[in-house]
C-alpha positions in Angstrom: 5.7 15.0 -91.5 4.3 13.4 -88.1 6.8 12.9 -85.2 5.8 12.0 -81.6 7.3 13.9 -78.4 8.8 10.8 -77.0 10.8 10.6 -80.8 11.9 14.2 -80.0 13.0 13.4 -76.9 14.8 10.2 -77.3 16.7 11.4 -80.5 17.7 14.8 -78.7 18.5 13.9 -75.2 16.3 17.1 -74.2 13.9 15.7 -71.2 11.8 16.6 -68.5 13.7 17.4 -64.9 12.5 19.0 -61.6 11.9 21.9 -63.7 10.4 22.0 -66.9 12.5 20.9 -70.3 16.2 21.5 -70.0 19.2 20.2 -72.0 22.6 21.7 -73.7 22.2 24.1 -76.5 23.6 22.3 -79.1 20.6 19.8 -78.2 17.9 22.5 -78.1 18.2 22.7 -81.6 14.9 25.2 -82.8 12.8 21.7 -84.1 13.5 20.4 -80.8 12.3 23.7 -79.2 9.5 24.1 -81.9 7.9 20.5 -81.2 7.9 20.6 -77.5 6.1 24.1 -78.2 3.5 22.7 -80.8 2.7 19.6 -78.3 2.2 22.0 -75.1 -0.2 24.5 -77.4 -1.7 20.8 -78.5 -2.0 19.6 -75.0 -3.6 22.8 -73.6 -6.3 22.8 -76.9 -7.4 19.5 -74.8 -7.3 19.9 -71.8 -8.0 23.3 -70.5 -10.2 26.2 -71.9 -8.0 28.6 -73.9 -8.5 31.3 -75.8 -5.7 30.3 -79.1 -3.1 32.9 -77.1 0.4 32.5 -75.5 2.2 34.4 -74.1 6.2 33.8 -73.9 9.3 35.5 -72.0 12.7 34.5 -71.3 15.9 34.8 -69.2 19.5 36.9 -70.5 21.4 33.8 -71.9 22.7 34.4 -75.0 20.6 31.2 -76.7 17.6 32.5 -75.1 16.6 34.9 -77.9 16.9 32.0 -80.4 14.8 29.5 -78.9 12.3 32.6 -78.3 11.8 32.8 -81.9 11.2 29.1 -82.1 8.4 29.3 -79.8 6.9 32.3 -81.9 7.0 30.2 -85.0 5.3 27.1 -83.1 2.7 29.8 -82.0 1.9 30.8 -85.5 1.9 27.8 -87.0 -0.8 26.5 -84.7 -2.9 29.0 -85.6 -2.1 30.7 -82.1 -1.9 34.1 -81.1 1.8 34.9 -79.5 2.1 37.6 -77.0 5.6 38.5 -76.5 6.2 39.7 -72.6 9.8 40.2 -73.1 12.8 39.4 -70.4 11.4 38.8 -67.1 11.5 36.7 -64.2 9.3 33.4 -64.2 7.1 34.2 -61.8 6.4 37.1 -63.8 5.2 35.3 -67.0 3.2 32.7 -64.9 1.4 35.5 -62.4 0.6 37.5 -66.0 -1.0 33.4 -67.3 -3.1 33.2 -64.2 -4.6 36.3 -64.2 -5.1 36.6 -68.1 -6.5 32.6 -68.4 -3.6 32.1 -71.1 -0.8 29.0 -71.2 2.7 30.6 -71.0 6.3 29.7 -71.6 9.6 30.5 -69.6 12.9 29.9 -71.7 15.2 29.6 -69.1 17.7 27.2 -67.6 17.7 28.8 -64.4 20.6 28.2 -62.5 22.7 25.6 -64.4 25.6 26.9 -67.0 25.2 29.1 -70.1 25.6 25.7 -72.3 22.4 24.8 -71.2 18.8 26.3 -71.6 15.6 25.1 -70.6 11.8 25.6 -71.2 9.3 25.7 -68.2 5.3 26.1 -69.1 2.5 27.4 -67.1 -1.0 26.3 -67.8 -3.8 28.6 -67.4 -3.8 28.1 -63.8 0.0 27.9 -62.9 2.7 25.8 -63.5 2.4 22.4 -65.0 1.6 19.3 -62.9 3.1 15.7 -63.5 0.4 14.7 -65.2 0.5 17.3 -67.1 4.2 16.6 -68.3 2.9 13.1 -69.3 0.2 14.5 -71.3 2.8 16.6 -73.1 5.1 14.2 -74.0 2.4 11.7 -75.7 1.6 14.1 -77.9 2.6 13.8 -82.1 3.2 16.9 -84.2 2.3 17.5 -87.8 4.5 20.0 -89.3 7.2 20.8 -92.2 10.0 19.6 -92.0 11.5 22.0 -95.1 11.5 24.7 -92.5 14.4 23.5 -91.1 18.2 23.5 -92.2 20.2 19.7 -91.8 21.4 21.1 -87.8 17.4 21.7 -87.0 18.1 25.1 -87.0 14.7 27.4 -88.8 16.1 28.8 -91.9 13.6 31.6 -91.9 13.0 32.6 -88.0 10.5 34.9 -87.2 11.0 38.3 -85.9 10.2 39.0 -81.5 6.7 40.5 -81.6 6.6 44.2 -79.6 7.3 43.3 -75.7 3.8 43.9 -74.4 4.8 45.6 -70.8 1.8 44.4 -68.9 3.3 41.4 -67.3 6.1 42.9 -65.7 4.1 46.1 -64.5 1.6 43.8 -62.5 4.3 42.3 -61.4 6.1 45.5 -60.4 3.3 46.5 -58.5 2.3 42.6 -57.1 3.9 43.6 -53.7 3.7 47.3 -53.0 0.0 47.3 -53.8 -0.1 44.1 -50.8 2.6 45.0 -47.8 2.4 48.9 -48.2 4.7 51.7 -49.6 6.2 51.9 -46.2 6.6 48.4 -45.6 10.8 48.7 -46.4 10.9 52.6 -45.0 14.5 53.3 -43.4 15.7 50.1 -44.7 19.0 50.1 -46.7 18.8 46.8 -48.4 22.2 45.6 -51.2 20.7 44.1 -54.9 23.5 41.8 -56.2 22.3 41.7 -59.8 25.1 39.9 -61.4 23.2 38.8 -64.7 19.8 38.0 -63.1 16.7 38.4 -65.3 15.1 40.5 -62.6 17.6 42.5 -61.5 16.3 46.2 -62.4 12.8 44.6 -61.4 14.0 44.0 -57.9 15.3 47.5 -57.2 12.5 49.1 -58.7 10.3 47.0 -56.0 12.3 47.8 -53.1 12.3 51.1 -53.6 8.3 51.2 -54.1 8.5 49.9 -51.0 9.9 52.4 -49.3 13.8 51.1 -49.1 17.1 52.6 -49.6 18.9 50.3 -52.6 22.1 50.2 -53.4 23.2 48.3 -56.8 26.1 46.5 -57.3 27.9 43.7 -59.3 26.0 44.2 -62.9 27.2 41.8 -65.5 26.1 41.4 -69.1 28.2 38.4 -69.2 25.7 35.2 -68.1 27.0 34.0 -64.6 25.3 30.5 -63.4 24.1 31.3 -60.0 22.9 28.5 -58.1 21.1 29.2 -54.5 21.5 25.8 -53.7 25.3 25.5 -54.3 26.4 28.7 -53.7 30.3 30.2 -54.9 33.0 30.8 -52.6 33.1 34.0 -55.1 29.7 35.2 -54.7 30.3 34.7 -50.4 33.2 36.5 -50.6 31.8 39.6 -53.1 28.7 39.8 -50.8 31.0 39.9 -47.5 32.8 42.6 -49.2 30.3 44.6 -50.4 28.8 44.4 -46.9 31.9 44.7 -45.2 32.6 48.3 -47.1 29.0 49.7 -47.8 26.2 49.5 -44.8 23.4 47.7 -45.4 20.5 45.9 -43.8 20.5 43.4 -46.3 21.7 41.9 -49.5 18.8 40.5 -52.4 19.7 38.4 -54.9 18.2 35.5 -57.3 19.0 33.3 -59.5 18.7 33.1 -63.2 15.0 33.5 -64.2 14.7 35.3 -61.0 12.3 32.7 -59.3 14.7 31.4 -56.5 16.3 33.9 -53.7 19.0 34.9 -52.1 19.2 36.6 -49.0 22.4 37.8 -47.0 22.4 39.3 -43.5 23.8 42.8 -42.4 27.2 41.1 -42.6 26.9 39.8 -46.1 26.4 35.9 -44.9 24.0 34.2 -47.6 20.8 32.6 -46.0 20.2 28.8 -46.8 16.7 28.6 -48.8 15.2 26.2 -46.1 15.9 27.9 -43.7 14.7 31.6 -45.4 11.2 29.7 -46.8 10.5 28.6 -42.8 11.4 32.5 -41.8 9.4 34.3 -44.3 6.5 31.3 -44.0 6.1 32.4 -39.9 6.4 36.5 -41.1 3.1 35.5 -43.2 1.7 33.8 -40.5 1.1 30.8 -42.8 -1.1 27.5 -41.6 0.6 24.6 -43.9 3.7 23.8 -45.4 4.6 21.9 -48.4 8.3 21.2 -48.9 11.0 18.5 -49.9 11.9 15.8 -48.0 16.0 17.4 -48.0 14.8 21.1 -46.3 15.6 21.4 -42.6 14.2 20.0 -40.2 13.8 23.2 -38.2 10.6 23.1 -39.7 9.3 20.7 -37.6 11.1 21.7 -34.3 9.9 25.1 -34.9 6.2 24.3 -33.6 4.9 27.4 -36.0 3.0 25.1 -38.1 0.0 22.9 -38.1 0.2 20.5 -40.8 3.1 19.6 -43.5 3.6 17.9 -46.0 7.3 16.4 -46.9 7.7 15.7 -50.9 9.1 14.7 -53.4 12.4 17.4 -55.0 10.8 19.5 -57.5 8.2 22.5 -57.6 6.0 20.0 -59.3 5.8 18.1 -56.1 5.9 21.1 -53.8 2.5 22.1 -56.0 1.1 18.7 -55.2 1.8 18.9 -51.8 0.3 22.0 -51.4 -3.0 20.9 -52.9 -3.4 18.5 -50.5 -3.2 20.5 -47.5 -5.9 22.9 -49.0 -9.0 23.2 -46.7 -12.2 23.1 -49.1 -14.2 24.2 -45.9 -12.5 26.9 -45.1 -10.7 29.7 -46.8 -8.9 31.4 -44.1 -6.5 28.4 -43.9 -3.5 29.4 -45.6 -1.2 27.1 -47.3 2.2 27.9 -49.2 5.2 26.0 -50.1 9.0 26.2 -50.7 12.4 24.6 -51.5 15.3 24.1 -50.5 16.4 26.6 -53.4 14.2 29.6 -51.4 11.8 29.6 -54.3 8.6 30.2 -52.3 5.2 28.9 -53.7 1.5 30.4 -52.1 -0.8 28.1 -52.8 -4.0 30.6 -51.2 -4.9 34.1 -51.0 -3.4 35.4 -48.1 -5.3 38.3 -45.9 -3.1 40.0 -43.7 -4.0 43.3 -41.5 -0.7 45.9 -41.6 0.3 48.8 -39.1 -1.6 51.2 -41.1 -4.7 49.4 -40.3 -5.9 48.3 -43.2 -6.4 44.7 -44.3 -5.6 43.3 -48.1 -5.1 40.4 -49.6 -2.7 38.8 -51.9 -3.6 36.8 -54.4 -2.2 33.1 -54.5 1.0 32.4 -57.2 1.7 28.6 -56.8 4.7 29.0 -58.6 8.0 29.7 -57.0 8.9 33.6 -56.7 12.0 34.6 -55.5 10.7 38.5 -54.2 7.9 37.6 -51.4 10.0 35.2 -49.2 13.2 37.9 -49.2 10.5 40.8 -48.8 8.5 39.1 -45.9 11.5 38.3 -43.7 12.5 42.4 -44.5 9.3 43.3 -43.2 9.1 41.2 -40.0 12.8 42.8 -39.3 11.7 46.2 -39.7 8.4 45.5 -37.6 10.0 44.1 -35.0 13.4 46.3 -34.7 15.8 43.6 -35.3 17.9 42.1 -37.5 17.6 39.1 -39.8 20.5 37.5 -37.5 17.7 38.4 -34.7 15.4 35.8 -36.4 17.8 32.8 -36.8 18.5 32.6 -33.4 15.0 31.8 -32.9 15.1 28.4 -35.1 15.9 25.5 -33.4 20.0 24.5 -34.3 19.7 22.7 -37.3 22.1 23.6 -40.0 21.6 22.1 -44.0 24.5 22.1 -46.7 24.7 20.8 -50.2 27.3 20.3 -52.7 27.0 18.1 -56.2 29.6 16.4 -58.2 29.3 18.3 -61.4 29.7 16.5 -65.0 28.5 12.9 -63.1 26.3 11.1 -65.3 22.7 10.2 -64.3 22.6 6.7 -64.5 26.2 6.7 -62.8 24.4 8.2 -59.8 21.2 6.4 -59.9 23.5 2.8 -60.0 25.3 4.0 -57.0 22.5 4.9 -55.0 21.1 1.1 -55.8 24.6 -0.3 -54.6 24.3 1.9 -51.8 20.5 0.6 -50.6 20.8 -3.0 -51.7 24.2 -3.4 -49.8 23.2 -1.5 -46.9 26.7 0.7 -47.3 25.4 4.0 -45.6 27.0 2.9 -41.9 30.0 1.9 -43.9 30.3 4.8 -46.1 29.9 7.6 -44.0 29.2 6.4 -40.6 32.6 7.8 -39.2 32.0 11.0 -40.4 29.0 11.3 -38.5 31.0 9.9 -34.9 30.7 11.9 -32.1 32.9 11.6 -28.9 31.5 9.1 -26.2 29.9 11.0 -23.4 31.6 8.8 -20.5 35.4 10.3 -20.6 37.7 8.1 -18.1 39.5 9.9 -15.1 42.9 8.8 -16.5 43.8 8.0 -20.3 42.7 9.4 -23.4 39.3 10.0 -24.1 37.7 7.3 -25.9 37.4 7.0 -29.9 34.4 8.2 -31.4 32.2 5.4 -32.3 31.4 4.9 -35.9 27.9 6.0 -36.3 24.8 3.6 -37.5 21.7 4.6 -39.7 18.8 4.8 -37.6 16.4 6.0 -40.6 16.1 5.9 -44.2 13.7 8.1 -46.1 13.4 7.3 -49.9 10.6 9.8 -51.1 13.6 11.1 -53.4 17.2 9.7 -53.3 18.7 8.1 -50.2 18.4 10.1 -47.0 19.8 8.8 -44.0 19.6 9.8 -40.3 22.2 8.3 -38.1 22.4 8.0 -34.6 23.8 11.2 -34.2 20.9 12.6 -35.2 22.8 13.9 -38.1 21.3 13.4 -42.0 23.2 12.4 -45.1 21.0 12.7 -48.1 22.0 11.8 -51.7 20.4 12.2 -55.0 20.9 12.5 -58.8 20.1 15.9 -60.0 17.1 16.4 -62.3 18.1 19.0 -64.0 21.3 18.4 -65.2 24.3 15.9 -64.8 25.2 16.5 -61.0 25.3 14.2 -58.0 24.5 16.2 -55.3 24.4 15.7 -51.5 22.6 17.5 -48.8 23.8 17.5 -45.4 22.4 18.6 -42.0 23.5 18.9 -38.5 23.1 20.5 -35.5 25.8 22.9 -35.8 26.8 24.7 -38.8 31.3 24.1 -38.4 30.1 20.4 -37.9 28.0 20.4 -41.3 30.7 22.0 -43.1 32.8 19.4 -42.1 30.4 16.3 -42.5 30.1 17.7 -46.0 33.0 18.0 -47.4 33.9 14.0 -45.8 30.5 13.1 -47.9 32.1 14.8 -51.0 35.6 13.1 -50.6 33.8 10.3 -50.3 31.6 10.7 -53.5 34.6 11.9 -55.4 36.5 8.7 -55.0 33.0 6.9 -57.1 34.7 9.0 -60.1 37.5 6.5 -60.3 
């Protein structure tokens, strides 16, 4: 039989987000998994020279496996070679595309719950664009349907080829061979690994690196670790750990391993946006590509010559970076990052290191989770500080985000519409961003705050709002999953907090 991607899609519910493919697993039934498969293999055929090989890994969820052997069968029944590269993070599988010239595939659903799984490709180059999406899902599949059982499930799945190692040893050795086998010497750093697809991966790097690690908090149970929206329970184990066992610093990630996580001496988790601007000055990068809700320390910083604001979504990020490349002149480095930490380098980058020697490392515009949490490490130890040292230096701006979990799409999107055609922002949440008048009367009380007015409105992705505070309420349907979320920022971090949790009292009430 011939069905169409958009057929797949509509019937299944299982779309394109910020990320790749994602939906529950119920809905990523192995025909859904198999078509998307057989249309990316029939997309690259057209449009970029390859070789008949893929090359496919995966997260530790417990569906992953399954959908793994889906994507062996699509491989085999185009007629394609599949190279098996085993359980590794995603920038992993894409640095091992890149420098082999082959399309690969990432089953992974990153950060969001273990009901859920996702597939992300790489072309031959990196991660897919846009338009690549869009010449995914136009494609039609030929296949037979009698390999199936009624729930789309295979009913004769192929067996995981042998894990071909190479991926995850040039990975292993992507950032010794660059900053140095010293470049982490007398540093103590903590590896939360939790249930992380990386997690012996990033001890075996720090410690090629020269650093002292110190393991802790395995689990073989999946735990949804979200760097945006992080868990009082993950704070609180990272304070202990700190708290009871000295370190320099704690490393984490998420899921796949592609976003970070980095805590400070004390255990206190760094926000992504602010981590991408640290670890962007440590590599002494030119331009920045980033999304539209990252700090705005950024700008106020002064370290950077040209940047881009986008669009939520490594996809944008990617496009973003592309068009702060300099055709005329290669020493102009460009990189990008989230607000989730993932950090993206768009260009080689040629650095000169204490030992005097000069090397370069090769561009990965895909996010990785290791380089921004390694960079920062190294500036510390090069310049005898601490990574509490290095925030000080960033102008006071402070970002948090929360998201109304289980809040439908369209819910969300109809809201923000209400909220932009009515003008409701002042109204909504223009008391929470009040400050106290400056003029305080000799006798009396002190004057009410007064209730604040939007000054800006910035729709490159959801509805972000600057009042006259100079404080920024920013909301937007997630797209990766059913979840409102809201970022916040201000210009101290107790005041963000609290501006927060008013916006999320605020958004819990559109429940009703």
């Amino acid at each position: 039989m011939s069905i169409s991607m958009q057929e797949v899609m509509k019937q299944s519910g299982v779309a394109f987000g910020t990320s790749g493919a994602r939906g529950l697993v119920t809905a990523m039934t192995d025909r859904v998994c198999y078509v998307y498969a057989r249309s990316f293999i029939k997309y690259c055929e057209a449009s970029y020279k390859c070789d008949h090989t893929i090359a496919i890994a995966g997260d530790l969820r417990p569906s992953t496996e399954r959908i793994l052997k889906a994507l062996v069968k699509a491989g085999e029944d185009s007629s394609w070679k599949v190279i098996y590269c085993g359980r590794i993070p995603s920038p992993a599988i894409a640095l091992y595309g890149i420098d082999k010239a082959l399309p690969t595939i990432m089953v992974t659903g990153s950060h969001i719950p273990a009901d859920r799984n996702g597939i992300k490709f790489n072309h031959p180059q990196g991660e897919i664009t846009k338009k690549d999406e869009q010449g995914i899902v136009s494609q039609s599949v030929d296949f037979d349907e009698s390999i199936f059982d009624a729930k789309g499930m295979l009913k004769n799945a192929p067996a995981l080829p042998a894990v071909e190692t190479e991926a995850e040893e040039n990975y292993c050795k992507r950032y010794p061979e660059f900053f140095g086998a010293k470049a982490l010497q007398g540093l103590t750093i903590g590896v939360y690994q939790h249930s992380a697809v990386g997690r012996d991966i990033v001890v075996k790097v720090l410690e090629s690196l020269g650093a002292t690690v110190k393991p802790f908090a395995r689990s073989e149970t999946f735990i949804p670790v979200d760097t945006e929206a992080i868990r009082k329970e993950d704070e609180d184990l990272a304070r202990d750990f700190a708290h009871k066992d000295f370190v320099d610093a704690i490393f984490s990630t998420d899921g796949d391993s592609d976003r970070p996580l980095l805590a400070d001496d004390v255990g206190m988790w760094l926000r992504g946006d602010v981590l991408g601007i640290l670890a962007a000055q440590a590599l002494g990068i030119k331009r920045i590509a980033t999304p539209v809700s990252c700090n705005t320390s950024l700008e106020k910083s002064g370290s950077f010559e040209r940047i881009c604001r986008t669009r939520i979504g490594s996809p944008y990020v990617i496009a973003g970076m592309e068009s702060l490349v300099d055709a005329n002149d290669k020493s102009v480095s460009v990189a990008g990052y989230e607000a989730n930490g993932g950090f993206l380098l768009q260009t080689n980058l040629t650095r000169s290191f204490e030992d005097g020697a000069t090397r370069t490392l090769p561009a990965l515009p895909t996010r990785d989770a290791l380089l921004p949490m390694i960079a920062v490490m190294v500036m510390v130890r090069e310049q005898k500080m601490c990574v509490v040292d290095l925030l000080k230096k960033l102008p006071k701006r402070f970002t948090l985000s929360d998201r109304l979990k289980e809040f439908p799409t369209e819910v969300s999107k109809a809201k923000l519409a209400e909220i932009r055609e009515k003008k409701l922002g002042a109204k909504l949440f223009g008391a929470l961003t009040a400050k106290p008048s400056k003029f305080k009367p000799k006798d009396g009380p002190a004057p009410k705050p007064f209730h604040g007015e939007v000054v800006s409105i910035d729709e490159t992705d959801g509805y972000r709002m600057e009042f006259d505070s100079g404080d920024i309420v920013h909301l937007r349907p997630s797209g990766n999953a059913p979840e409102f979320r809201c970022y916040v920022e201000t210009e101290a971090k107790d005041r963000s907090a609290e501006l927060l949790a008013g916006c999320m009292k605020v958004m819990e009430s559109w429940r009703k």
